[in-house]
N, C-alpha and C positions, 0 to 999 in steps of 0.2 A: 619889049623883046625878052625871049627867057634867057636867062643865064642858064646853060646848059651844063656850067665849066660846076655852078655852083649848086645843081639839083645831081650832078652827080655824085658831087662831095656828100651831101645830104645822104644818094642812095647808099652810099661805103659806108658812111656813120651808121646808117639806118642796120647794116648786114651785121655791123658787130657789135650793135646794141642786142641784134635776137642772139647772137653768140654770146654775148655777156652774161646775157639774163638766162638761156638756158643751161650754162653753166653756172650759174648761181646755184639754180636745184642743186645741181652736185655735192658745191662748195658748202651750202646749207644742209645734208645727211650728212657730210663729213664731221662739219661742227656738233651736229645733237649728239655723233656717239663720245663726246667727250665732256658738253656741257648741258644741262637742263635745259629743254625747249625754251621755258619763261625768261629764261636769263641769259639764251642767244639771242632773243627777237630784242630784250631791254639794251641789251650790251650794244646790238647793231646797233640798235635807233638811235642810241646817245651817238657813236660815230659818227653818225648821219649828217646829225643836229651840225656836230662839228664840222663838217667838213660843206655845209650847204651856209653854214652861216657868212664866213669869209669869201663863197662865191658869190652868191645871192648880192652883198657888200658890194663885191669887187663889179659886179654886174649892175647897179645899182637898182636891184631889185628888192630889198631886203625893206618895207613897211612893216611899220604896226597895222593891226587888222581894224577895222572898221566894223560897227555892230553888226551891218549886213552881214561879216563875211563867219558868223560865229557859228552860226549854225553849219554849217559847210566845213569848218576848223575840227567841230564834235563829229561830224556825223562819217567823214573819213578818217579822224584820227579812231575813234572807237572800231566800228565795223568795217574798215577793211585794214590800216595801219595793227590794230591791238586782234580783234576778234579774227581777223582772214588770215594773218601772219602767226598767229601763235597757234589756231588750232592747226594749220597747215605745217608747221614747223612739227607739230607737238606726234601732228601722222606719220610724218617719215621719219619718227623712230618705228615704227611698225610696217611702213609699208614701201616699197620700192620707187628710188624715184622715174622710174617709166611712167609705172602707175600714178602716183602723186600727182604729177606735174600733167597726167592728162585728164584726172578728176577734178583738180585746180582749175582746169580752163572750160569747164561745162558749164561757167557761169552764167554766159548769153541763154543757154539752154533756159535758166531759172528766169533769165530776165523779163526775157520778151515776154511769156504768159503773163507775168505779172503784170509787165507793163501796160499791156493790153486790160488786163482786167479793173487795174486800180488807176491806169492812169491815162487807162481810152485811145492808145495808141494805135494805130490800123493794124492788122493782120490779114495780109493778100496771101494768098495759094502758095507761093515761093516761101515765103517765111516759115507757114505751118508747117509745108513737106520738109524744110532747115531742121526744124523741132522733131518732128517726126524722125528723120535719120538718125538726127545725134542721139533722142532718148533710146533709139534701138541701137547705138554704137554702147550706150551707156549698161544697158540692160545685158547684151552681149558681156560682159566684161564682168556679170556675177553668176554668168552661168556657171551651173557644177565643174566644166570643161575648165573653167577661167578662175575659179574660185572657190577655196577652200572653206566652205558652211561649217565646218568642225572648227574652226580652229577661230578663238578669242581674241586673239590681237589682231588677228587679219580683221575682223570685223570691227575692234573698234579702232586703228589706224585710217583702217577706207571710211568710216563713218567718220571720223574729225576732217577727213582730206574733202567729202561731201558737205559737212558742216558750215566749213570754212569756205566753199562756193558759194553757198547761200548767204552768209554772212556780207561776203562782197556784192554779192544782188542788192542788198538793202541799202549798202552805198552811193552804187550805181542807180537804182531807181528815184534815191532822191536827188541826186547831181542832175539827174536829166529834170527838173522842176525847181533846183533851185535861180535864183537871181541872182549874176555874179556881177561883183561891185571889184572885189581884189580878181589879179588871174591867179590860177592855179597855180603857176610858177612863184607867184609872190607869199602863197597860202601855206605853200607844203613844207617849211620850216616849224611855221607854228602848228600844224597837223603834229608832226614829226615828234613837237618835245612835248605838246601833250599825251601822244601814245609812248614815247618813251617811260615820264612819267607813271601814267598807267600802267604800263606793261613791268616795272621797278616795281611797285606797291604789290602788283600779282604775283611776281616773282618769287616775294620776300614773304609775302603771305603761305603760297601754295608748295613754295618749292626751298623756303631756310636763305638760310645766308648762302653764298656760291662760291662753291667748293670747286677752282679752277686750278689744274696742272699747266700753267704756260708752258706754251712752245715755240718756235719757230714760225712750225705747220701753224696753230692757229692761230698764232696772233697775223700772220699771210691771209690766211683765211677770214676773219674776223676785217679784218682792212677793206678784200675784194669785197664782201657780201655790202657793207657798209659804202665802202665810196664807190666802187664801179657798181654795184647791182643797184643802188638807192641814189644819191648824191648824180653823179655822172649821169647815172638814166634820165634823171629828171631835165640834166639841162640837155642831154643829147636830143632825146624826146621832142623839147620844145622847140629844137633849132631842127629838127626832120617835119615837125608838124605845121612848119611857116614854110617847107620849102617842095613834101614831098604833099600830092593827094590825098583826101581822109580814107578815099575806099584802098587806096594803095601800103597805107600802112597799118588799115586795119587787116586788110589782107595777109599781108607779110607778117604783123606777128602771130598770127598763127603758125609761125615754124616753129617758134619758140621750143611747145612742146618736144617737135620731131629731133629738136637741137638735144635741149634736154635727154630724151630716150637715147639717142645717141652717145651721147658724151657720158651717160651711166653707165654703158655697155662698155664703152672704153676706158673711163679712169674707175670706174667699180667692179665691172668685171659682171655688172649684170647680166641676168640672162631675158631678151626681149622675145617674147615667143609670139609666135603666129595670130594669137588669137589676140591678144593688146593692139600687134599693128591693126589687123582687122577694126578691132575697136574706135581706137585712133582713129584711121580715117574718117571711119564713119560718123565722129561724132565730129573732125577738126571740119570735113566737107560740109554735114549739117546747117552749122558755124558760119562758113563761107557763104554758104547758099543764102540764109539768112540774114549775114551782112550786107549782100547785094542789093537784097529788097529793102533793105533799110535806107541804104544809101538810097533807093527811087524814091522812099517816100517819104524820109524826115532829112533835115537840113543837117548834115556833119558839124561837131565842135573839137576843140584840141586837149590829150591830154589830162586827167584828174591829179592821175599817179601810175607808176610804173613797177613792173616783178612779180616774182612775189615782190613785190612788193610793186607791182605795174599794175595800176587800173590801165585799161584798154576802151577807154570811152575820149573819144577824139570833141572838144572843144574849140570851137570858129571864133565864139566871138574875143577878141583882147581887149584888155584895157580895163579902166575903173569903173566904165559903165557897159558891159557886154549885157546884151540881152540875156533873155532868160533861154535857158540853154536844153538841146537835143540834142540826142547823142547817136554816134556811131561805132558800132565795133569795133574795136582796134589791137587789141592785144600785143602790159605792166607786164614777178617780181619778179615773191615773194616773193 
């Protein structure tokens, strides 16, 4: 029989996980105009670490990893933990988070070709026309109309926010082929303090020692991005992905962005113009359209990671011996 009392609970969790994290974007422009990109993304993750480790415990989820699960600990703590969260961080100092957080989620756009190409994936009619919309929502959005070709920060802001899509593709391409021994849930701690790590060394490398004015505001700020947009996602996520459908929450976070544009316009004061929402659609329906076909023609899994800092690729199998895994759209965070 379903528990109806308890797939609703799941859908309220589920509403103010996309409210979290599209306000995350916000709370993430807030922080870069006060601290360096490299030493928001490091400062968050140690948070993180902190605050997943005494759940994870309490939850008794918290393993050491297993050789299997090494590969899978590198290849999301690099590319999309270090390399997705820092160039994406690194863009909206330069670019609006309307824009940001809707070139952030063009990653399906990057996926599927590839997936298809390298890793022989089907592509039905549905899917192509998906691709098709969204790279014409994408393309829309550097017209003259839409975009200023003179001006050097706009291009190299949009270009790390495009970057840093990509980047998360190559996470996402290998989780759809890797063999999972730990779940994900059990994983993303040890992801977490090796990008932490990482993301420390880069920091101190590229960007000196960190030169912070505490406040009130950020150390507030620094808390949210950390425990509600990372920590909290991760377990909200997994307790909506036992209870709600894969096509239903890969669905739904695609508001995320519209959350995000939203919530810029209100606490920043941005200005959303005509041609972004056009964009938008076209690229979040794309998306949509494309996730449908997936969902007919590969078997759903729960979960990687979440945000910015949210992968969006839903994970079925749990346990220490889950098959080797196919994924579904779902729409993580930064």
């Amino acid at each position: 029989m379903v528990d109806h009392r308890s797939a609703r609970t799941a859908i309220a969790l589920f509403a103010l996980i996309v409210v979290a994290w599209g306000l995350n974007w916000v709370v993430t422009k807030m922080m870069v105009a006060h601290v360096t990109p490299l030493w928001v993304m490091a400062i968050r993750t140690w948070l993180a670490v902190l605050a997943l480790v005494p759940a994870l415990l309490a939850a008794g989820q918290l393993v050491l990893p297993r050789r299997g699960d090494l590969p899978i600990i590198f290849v999301i703590a690099i590319f999309h933990m270090v390399a997705f969260a820092a160039l994406m961080t690194a863009g909206l100092k330069y670019v609006p988070v309307g824009r940001s957080v809707v070139l952030g989620y063009t990653t399906p756009l990057w996926v599927a070709p590839a997936a298809w190409l390298l890793l022989r994936e089907p592509m039905p009619p549905q899917r192509i026309f998906g691709i098709v919309l969204g790279l014409a929502g994408l393309f829309f959005m550097f017209s003259p109309r839409s975009f200023d070709w003179s001006d050097g920060n706009a291009w190299l802001g949009n270009g790390l926010c495009l970057m840093s899509a990509l980047a998360w593709s190559v996470s996402i391409l290998y989780t759809r082929v890797h063999r999972w021994v730990s779940t994900p849930l059990q994983l993303v701690v040890w992801q977490a303090l090796l990008a932490a790590g990482i993301l420390t060394a880069l920091a101190s490398i590229f960007e000196g020692p960190p030169r912070i004015t505490w406040t009130t505001e950020l150390a507030v700020a620094f808390a949210y991005n950390s425990v509600v947009g990372v920590a909290l996602g991760y377990w909200a996520m997994a307790v909506v992905n036992s209870r709600v459908p894969a096509t239903t929450t890969s669905l739904g976070l695609l508001a995320t962005p519209v959350v995000g544009m939203a919530l810029s316009a209100v606490v920043l004061g941005e200005r959303i113009d005509t041609s972004l929402v056009a964009s938008a659609t076209m690229i979040l329906l794309g998306i949509a359209i494309g996730t449908v076909s997936i969902r007919r023609t590969v078997q759903a899994v729960e979960p990687v990671s979440a945000e910015p800092v949210v992968n969006v690729y839903q994970l079925r199998g749990r346990g220490r011996s889950a098959a080797p895994s196919r994924f579904s759209k779902d729409r993580r965070s930064h």
